[in-house]
C-alpha angles and dihedrals in degrees: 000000000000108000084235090063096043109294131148121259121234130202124230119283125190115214113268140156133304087246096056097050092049083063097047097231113153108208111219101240125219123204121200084219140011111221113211125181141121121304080231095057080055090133088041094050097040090056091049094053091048098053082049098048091045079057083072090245120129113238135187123214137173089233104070099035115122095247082061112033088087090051092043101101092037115113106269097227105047084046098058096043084057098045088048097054092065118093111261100205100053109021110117092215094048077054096055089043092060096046101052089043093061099043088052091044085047090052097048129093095205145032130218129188119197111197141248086066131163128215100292087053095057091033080066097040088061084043085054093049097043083049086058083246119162106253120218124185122189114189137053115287101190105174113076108251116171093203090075091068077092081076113086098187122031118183127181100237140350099267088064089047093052094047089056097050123090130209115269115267 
């Protein structure tokens, strides 16, 4: 049963081996980046997590967190009108949302925002920045804000981001 219908929330877990799920140990993942953008940027972000991850680096992105990977073909749009009509405060799978977010945000080392992004999106990038986590923004902000001096590295596109980055040592 969907956790919007009731269902229970789980937390993250990472793959690991027969042995270690019989024993029911959860293993704290930790992700190289945390990938945050608009469910309606969902091609763009994909891509993005997908140049970074053949970088060799680990990533974590909403998108492919358990709460979302049944949701992840449906139309954006649709989808989104139907996500913000629960009730934020009280739905068991915004809920889940929220919890698996900020455990992926809390075991990452850096934080990219891929742009155009809505409100959550900036809400975690201010998470990020009060965690001492490196902020990265991708896109073209061309309106002067003096809140994304949070963000150490700014690149124009994805492309440019994934040149700079070197594989993990």
């Amino acid at each position: 049963m969907p956790p919007s219908q009731g269902g229970e929330a789980s937390s993250i877990l990472v793959p690991r081996s027969n042995k270690m799920a019989k024993a029911n140990k959860k293993i704290k993942p930790h992700y190289n980046f945390f990938v945050s953008g608009r469910w309606r940027n969902r091609d763009n972000l994909l891509d993005l997590v997908k140049k970074i991850k053949n970088k060799g680096y680990s990533v974590y992105c909403f998108l492919e967190a358990p709460h979302a990977v049944h949701r992840i073909k449906n139309n954006p749009e649709k989808d989104m009108a139907n996500f913000e009509k629960l009730n934020w405060k009280e739905d068991k799978y915004v809920k889940r949302v929220f919890a698996n977010d900020m455990r992926g945000e809390r075991n990452s080392d850096t934080f990219v925002l891929l742009l155009p992004a809505g409100k959550s999106c900036h809400i975690e990038a201010g998470v990020a920045y009060g965690l001492g986590k490196k902020c990265i923004l991708i896109g073209n902000q061309k309106k002067a804000e003096s809140l994304y001096l949070i963000f150490s590295e700014v690149y124009e596109n994805t492309e440019q981001f994934i040149e700079n980055i070197e594989f993990p040592h």
